[in-house]
C-alpha positions in Angstrom: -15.7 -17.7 -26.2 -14.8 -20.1 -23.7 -11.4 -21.4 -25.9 -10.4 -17.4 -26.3 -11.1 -17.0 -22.3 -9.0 -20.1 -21.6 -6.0 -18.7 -24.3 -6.4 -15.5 -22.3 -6.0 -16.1 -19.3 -3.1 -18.9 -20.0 -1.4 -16.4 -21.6 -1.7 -13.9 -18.3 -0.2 -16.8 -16.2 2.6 -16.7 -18.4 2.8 -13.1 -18.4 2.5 -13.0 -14.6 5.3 -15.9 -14.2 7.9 -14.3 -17.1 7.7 -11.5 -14.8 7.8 -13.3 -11.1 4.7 -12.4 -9.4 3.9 -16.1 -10.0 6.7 -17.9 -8.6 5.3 -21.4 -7.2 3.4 -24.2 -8.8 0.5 -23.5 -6.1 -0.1 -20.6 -7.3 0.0 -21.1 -10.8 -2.2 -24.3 -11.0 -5.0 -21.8 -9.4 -4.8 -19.4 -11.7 -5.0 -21.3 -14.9 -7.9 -23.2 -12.9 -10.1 -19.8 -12.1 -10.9 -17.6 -15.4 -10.5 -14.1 -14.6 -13.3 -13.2 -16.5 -16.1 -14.9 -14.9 -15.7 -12.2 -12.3 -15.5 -9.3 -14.0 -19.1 -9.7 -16.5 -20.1 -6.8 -18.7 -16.4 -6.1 -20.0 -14.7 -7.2 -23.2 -12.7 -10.4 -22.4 -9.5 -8.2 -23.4 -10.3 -5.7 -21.0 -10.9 -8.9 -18.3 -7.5 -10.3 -19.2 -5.3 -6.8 -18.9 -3.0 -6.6 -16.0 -4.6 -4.1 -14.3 -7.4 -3.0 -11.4 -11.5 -3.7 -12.4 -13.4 -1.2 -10.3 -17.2 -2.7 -10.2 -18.7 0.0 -7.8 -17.7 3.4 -7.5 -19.9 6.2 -5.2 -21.4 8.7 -6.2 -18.3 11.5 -6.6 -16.9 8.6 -8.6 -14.5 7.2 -6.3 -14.0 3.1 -5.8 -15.4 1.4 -3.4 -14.5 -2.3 -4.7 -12.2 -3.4 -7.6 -11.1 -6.5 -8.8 -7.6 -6.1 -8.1 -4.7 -6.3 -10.5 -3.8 -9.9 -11.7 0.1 -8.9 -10.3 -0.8 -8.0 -7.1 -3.0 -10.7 -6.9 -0.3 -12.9 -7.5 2.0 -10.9 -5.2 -0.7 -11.2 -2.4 -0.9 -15.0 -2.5 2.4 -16.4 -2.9 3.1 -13.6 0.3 0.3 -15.5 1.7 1.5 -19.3 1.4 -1.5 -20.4 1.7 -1.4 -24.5 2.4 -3.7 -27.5 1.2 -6.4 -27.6 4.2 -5.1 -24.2 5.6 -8.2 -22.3 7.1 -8.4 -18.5 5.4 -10.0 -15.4 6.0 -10.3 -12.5 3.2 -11.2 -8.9 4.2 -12.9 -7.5 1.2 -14.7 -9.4 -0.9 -14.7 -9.6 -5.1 -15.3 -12.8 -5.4 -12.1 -14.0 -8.1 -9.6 -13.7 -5.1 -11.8 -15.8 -2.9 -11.7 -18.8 -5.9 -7.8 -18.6 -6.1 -7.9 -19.1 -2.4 -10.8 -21.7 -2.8 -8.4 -24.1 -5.1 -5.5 -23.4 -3.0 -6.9 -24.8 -0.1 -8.4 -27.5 -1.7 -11.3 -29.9 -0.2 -9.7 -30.1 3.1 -9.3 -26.2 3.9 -11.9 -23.5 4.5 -12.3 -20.0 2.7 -14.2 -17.1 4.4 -14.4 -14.0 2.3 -15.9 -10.7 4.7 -17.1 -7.4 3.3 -19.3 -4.6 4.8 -20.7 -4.2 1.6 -23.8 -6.1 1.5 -24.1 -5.4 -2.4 -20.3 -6.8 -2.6 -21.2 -9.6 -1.5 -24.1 -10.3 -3.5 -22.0 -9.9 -6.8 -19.2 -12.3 -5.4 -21.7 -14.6 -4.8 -23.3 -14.9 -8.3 -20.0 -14.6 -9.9 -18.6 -17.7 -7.4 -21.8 -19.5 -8.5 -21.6 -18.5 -12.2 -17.6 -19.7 -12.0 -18.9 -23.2 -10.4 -17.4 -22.3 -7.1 -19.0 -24.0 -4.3 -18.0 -24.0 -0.7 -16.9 -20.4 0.1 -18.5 -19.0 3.1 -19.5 -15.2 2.2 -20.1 -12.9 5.4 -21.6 -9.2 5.4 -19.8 -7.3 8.3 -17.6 -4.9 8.9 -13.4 -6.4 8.3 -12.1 -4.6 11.5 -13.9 -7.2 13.2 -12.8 -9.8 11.4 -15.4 -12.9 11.7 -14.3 -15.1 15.2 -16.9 -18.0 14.3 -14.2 -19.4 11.7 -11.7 -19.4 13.5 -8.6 -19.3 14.6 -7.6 -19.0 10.8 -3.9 -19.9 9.2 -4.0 -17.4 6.6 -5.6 -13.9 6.9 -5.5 -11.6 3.7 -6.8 -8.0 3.8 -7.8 -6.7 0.4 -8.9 -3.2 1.2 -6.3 -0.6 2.0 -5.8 -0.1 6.1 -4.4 2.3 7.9 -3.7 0.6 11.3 -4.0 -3.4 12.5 -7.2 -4.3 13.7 -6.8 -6.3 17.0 -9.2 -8.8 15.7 -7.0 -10.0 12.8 -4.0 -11.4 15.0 -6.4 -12.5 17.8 -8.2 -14.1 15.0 -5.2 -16.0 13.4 -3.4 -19.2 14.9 0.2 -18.9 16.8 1.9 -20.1 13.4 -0.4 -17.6 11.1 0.3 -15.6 8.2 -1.6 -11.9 7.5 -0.8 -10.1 4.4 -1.9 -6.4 3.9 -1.6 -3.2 2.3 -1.5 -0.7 4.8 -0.9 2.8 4.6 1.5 4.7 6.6 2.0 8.7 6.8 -0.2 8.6 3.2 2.3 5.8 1.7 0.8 2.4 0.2 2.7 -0.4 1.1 2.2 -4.3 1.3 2.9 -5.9 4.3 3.5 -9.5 5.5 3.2 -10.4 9.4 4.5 -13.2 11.4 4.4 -14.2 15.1 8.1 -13.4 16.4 8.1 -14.3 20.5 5.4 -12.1 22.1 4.4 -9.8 18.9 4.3 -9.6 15.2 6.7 -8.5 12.3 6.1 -7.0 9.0 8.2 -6.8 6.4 7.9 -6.9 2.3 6.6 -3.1 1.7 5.6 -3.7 -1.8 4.2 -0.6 -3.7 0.3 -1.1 -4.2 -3.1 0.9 -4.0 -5.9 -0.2 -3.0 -9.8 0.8 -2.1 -9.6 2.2 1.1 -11.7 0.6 4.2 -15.0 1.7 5.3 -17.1 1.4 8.4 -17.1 2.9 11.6 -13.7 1.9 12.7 -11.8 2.7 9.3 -9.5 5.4 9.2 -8.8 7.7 6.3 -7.5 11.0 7.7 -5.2 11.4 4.1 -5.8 15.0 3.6 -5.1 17.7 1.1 -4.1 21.5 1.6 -3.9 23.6 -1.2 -0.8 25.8 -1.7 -1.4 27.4 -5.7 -2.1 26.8 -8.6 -2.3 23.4 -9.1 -0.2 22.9 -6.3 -0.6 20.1 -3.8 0.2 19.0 -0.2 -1.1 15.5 1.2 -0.7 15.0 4.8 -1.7 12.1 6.5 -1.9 12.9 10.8 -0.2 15.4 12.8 -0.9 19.4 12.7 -2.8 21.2 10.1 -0.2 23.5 7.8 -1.0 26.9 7.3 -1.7 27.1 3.7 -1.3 30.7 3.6 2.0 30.9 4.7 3.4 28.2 2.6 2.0 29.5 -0.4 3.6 32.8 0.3 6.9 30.4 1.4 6.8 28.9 -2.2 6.2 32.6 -3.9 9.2 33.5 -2.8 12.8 32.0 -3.4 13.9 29.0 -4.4 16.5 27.3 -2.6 18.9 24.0 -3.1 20.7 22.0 -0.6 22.6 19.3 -2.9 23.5 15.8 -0.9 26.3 14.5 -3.1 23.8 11.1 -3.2 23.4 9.8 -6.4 21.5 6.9 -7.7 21.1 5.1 -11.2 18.3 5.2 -12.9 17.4 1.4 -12.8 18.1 0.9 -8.8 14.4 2.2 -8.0 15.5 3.8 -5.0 12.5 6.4 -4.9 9.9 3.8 -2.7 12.7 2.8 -0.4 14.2 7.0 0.3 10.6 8.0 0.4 10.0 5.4 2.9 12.9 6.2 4.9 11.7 9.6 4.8 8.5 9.0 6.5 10.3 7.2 8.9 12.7 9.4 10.1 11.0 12.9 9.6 8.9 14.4 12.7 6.5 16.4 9.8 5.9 14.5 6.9 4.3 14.7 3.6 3.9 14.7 -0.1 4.2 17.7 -2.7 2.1 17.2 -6.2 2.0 19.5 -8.9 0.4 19.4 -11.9 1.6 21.1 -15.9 2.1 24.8 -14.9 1.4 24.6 -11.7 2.6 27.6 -9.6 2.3 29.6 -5.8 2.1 33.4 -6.5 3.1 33.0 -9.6 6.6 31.1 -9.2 6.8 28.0 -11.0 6.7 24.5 -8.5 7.8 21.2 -9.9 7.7 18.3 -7.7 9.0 14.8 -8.6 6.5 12.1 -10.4 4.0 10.2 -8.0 4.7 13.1 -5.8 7.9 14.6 -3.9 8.2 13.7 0.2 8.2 17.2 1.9 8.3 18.7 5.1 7.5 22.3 6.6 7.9 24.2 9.3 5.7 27.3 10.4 7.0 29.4 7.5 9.0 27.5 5.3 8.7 24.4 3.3 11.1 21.6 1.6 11.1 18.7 -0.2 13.1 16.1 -2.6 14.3 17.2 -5.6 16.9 15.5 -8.2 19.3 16.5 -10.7 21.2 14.8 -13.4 24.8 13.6 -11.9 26.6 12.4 -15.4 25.7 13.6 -19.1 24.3 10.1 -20.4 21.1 10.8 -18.0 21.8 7.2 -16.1 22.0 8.9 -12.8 20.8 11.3 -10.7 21.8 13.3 -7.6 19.2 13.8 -4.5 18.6 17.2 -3.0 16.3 19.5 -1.4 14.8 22.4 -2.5 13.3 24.5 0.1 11.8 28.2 0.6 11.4 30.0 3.5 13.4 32.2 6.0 15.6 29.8 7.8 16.7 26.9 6.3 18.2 24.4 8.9 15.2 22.7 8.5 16.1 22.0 5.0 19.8 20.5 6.2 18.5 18.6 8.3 16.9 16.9 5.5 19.9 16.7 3.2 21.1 14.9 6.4 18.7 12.3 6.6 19.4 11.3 2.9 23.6 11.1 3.2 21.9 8.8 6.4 20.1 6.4 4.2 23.1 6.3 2.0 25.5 5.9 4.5 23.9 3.4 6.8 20.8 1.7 4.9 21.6 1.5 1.0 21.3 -1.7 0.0 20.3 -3.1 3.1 17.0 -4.8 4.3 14.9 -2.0 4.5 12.8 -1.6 7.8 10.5 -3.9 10.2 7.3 -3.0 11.2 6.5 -4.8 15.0 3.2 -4.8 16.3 2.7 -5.5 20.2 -0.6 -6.5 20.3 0.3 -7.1 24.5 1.9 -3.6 24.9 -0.1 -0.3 26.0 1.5 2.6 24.0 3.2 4.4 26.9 4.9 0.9 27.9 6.9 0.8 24.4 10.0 2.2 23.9 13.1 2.0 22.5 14.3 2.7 18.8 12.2 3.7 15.5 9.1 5.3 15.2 5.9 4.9 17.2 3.1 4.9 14.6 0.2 7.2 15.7 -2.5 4.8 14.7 -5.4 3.3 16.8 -5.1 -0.2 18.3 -2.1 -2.2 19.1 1.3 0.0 19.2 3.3 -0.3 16.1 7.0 0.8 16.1 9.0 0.9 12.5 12.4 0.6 12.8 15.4 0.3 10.3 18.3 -2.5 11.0 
């Protein structure tokens, strides 16, 4: 068994480096040290090896509440993370393989503290570090917002649960020259971030797609809600006003209408994360439109895009992203809006933003996220948007 785990999970680093999540040596050398498998027991070592999320505790409505995260974002994570021999590192949510990666990579010298409010999480990490031969990583029940200030001032800070805001503890907790890595959550979008000091505050960048189990505790935030509109249809809405269901649903019973942007965009530029992101951004109301087969409001058929289509609405009306075929090989596609209502400047005004990203931010960077940990939230001002969030002000801006 122990010669088909070690082919295994040789043959994921190779997977993981073929496709550049692995990209250093670092990195590499701890993966082929740590066997995935040790740390997810009870599963077929095929199942252990897969590139994809082990959930090992779900509640009782069958939702997660800790995974063993995929071996790609795992990777991702840690070469964001650059953690260095002797570095000192906190993890927020614990699992138990991440804290061994982390372990190796910080070798004798270094120190690894893995926190989760979980007390049963932490119980499992610890028999599968001891059952992998791990010895030396401090385990800590408590809740991650918090962060754990009797380790630090720590060089590397890694959140493995998904957030929804920056806790002050995790920059006051990490040293002037500090990394934090995190996925984080903004206006119901996943993305991974990466923070550095800059002068007096803190800037994120990377916004990686990823998912992850959302925080718990008293100071987590999950305020990602749902309003119904049909049959099968879906609106997710993460802060702001409540939409009227009613009226939308009657909106979207009635006609259909198309405001085309002349944007168009090939199908292997993977534009959707970057437009949808800009979309949060820039839009005052802001959410997502699912739908599901035949789904339908009063009986009028509602497609949205896969993963979900950004929308916004006003008090009777709704719109949101649609595309079209723009040649007759099917290699690109033309953005639009669709929208129903009485009025549709609303709807323009979205075509507008999109002939904006084209025009100004195609190709380009893609936005900062700065955090002022110094700044009260009526001192900041200037350009971008002011993330409603609790905690230090956070503005996202676009270059």
């Amino acid at each position: 068994m122990e010669s088909t785990a070690a082919a295994l999970n040789a043959g994921l680093v190779e997977e993981l480096e073929h496709s550049d999540r692995i990209v250093s040596p670092q990195v590499a050398a701890a993966f082929r040290a740590v066997r995935r498998d040790l740390f997810v027991p009870g599963i077929p070592l095929d199942e252990a090896y897969r590139d994809d999320a082990v959930f090992t505790k779900r509640d009782a409505d069958g939702r997660p509440l800790s995974s063993v995260s995929a071996p790609w974002l795992v990777a991702t994570m840690l070469e964001r993370l650059g953690v260095r021999q002797g570095d000192r590192v906190l993890e927020i949510g614990s699992g138990g393989y991440n804290a061994a990666l982390l372990h190796h990579l910080v070798g004798p010298h270094g120190s690894v503290t893995s926190q989760d409010i979980d007390p049963e999480v932490i119980e499992r990490a610890a028999r599968c570090l001891a059952g992998a031969g791990v010895d030396g990583v401090r385990l800590v029940t408590g809740d991650g917002t918090l962060g754990v200030p009797s380790g630090g001032p720590y060089d590397r800070l890694v959140v493995t649960v998904q957030a929804t805001s920056i806790a002050p503890a995790w920059l006051e907790q990490l040293t002037d020259d500090g990394r934090l890595v995190v996925p984080l959550r903004l206006r119901g979008l996943g993305r991974l971030l990466t923070f550095v000091r800059e002068d007096d505050h803190w800037v994120g960048d990377g916004w990686d797609l990823c998912g992850f189990v959302r925080m718990r505790g008293p100071a987590a935030r999950n305020p990602l809600m749902t309003t119904l509109l049909g049959d099968g249809v879906r609106l997710r809405w993460d802060g702001g006003s409540q939409p009227d269901a009613d009226v939308l649903t009657a909106a979207l019973a009635g006609e259909r209408r198309e405001v085309w942007t002349g944007v168009t965009v090939g199908v292997a530029e993977g534009t959707r994360p970057v437009v949808d992101l800009w979309l949060a951004t820039v839009l005052d109301v802001f959410g997502r439109l699912h739908t599901g087969g035949a789904a339908s409001a009063g009986g009028t058929r509602v497609q949205a895009l896969p993963g979900g289509s950004p929308a916004t609405w006003t008090r009777d009306g709704l719109a949101h992203l649609v595309m079209r075929p723009a040649d007759t090989g099917g290699t690109r596609f033309e953005y639009g809006v669709a929208w129903y209502g009485r009025d549709g400047g609303f709807a323009e005004d979205f075509a507008a933003q999109l002939r904006h990203w084209d025009r100004d931010h195609r190709g380009g960077p893609g936005p900062v996220l700065r955090v002022h940990p110094k700044e009260s939230r009526d001192q900041r001002t200037g350009a971008g948007r002011l993330l409603d969030r609790p905690g230090p002000p956070a503005v996202i801006t676009w270059p």
